[in-house]
NUFIDREN-814840 format. One record per residue: x, y, z of N, C-alpha, C in turn. Coordinates in Angstrom, 1 decimal. Layout:
  neast nnorth    nup caeast canorth   caup  ceast cnorth    cup
      X      Y      Z      X       Y      Z      X      Y      Z
...
This chain:
  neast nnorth    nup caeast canorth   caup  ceast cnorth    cup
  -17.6  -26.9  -40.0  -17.3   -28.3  -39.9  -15.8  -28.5  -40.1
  -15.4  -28.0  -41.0  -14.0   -28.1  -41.7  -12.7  -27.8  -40.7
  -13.6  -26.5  -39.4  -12.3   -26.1  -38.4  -12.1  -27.1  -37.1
  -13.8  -27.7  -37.3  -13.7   -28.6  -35.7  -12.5  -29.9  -36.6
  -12.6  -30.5  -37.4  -11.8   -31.2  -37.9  -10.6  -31.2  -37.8
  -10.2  -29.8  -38.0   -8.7   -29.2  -38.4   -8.1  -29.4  -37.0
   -9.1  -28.4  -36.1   -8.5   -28.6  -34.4   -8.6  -29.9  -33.9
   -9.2  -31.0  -34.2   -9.1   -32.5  -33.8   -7.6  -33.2  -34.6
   -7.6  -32.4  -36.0   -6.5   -33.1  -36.5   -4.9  -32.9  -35.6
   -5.2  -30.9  -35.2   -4.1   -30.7  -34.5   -4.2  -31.5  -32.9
   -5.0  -31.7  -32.1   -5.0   -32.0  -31.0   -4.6  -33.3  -30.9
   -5.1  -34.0  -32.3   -4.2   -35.6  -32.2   -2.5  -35.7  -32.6
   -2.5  -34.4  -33.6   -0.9   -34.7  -33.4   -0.2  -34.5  -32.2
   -0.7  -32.9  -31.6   -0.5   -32.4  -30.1   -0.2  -33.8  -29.3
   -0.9  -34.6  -29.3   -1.0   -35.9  -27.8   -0.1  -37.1  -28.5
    0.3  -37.0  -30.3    1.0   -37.9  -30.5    2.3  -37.4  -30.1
    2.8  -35.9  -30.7    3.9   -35.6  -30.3    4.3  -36.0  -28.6
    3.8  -35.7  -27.6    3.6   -35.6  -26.3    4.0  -37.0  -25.9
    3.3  -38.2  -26.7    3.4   -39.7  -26.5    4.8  -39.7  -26.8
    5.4  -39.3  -28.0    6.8   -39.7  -28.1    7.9  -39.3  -27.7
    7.4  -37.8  -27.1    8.5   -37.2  -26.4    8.7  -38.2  -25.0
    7.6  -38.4  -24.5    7.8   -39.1  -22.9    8.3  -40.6  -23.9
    8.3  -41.1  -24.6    8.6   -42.4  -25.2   10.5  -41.7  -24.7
   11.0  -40.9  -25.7   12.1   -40.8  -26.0   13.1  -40.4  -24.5
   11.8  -39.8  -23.8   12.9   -39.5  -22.2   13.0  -40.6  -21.6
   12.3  -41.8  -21.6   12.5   -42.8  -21.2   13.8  -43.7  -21.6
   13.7  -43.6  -23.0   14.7   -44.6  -23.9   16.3  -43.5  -23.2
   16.0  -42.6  -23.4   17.4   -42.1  -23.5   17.9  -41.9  -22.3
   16.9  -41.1  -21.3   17.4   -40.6  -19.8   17.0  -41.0  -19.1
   16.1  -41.9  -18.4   15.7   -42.6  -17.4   16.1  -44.0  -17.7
   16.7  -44.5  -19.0   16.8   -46.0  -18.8   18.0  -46.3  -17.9
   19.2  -45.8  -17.6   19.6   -46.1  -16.1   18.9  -46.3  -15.1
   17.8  -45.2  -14.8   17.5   -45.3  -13.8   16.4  -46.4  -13.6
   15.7  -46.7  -14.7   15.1   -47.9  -14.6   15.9  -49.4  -14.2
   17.2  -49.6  -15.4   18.0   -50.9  -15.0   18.2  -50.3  -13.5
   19.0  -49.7  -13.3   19.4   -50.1  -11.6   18.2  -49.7  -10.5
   16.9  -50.1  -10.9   16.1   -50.0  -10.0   15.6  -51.1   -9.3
   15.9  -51.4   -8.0   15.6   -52.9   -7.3   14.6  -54.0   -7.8
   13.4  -53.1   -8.3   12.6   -54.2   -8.6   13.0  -55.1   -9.5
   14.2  -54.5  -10.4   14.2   -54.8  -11.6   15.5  -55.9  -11.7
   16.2  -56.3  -10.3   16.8   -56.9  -10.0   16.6  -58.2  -10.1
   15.2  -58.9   -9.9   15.2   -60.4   -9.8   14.9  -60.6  -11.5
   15.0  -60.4  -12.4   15.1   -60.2  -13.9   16.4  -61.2  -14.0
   16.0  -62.3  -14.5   17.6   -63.3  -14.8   17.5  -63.8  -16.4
   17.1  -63.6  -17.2   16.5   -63.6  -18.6   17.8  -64.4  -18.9
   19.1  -64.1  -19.1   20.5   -64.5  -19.3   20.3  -66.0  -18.7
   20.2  -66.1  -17.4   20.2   -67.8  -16.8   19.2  -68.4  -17.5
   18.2  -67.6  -17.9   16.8   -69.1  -18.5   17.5  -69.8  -19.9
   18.7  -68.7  -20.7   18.9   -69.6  -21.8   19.9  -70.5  -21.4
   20.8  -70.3  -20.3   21.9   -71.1  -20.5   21.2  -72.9  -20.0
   19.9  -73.1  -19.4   19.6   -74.3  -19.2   19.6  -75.6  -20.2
   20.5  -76.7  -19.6   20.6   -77.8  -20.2   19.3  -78.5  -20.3
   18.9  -78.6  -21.6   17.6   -79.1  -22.1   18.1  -81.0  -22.1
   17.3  -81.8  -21.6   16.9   -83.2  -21.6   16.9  -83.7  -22.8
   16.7  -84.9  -23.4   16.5   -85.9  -24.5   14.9  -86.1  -24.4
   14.3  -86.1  -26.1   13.0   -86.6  -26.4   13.1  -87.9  -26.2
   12.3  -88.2  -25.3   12.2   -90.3  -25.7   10.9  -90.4  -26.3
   10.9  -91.7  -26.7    9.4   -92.4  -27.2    9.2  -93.4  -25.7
    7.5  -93.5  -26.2    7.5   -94.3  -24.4    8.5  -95.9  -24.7
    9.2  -96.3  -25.6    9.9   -97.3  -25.6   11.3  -97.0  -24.9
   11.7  -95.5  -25.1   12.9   -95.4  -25.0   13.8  -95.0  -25.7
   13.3  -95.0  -26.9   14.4   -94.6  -28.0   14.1  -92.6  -28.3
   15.7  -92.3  -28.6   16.2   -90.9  -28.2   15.2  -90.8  -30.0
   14.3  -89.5  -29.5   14.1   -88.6  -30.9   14.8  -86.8  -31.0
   15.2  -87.2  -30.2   16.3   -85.3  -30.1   16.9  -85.7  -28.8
   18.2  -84.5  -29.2   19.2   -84.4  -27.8   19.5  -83.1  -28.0
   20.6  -82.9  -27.5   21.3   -81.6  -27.1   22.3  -81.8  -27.6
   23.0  -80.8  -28.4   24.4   -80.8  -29.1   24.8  -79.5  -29.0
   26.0  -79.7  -29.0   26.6   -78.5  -28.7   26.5  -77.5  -30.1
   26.7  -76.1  -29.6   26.9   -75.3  -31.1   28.3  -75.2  -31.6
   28.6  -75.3  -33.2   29.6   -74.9  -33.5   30.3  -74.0  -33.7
């Protein structure tokens, strides 16, 4: 019982090592090739923050937030 254990213990590290090596070829050597790959082109993350946000009204009218610049 003790060795079927031992070999499951090794075989899970075996597949964790394995998981992080392909983790680490990704991070390091293929992430070029990921950014400059077309699909990855319509990605505008940068333009969604610079949008000018509106004023809170109440249904009267009167402003509960606005937009102010940062200091």
């Amino acid at each position: 019982m003790e060795r079927r254990i031992r070999r499951l213990g090794v075989a899970i590290v075996l597949l964790f090592s394995l998981l992080f090596a392909q983790l680490a070829y990704v991070q390091v050597f293929a992430a070029d090739d990921i950014k400059s790959h077309p699909a990855n082109f319509s990605r505008q993350l940068i333009a969604e923050y610079n949008v000018q946000r509106g004023k809170i009204l109440t249904a009267d009218g009167l402003v509960l937030a606005e937009s102010v610049p940062a200091p």
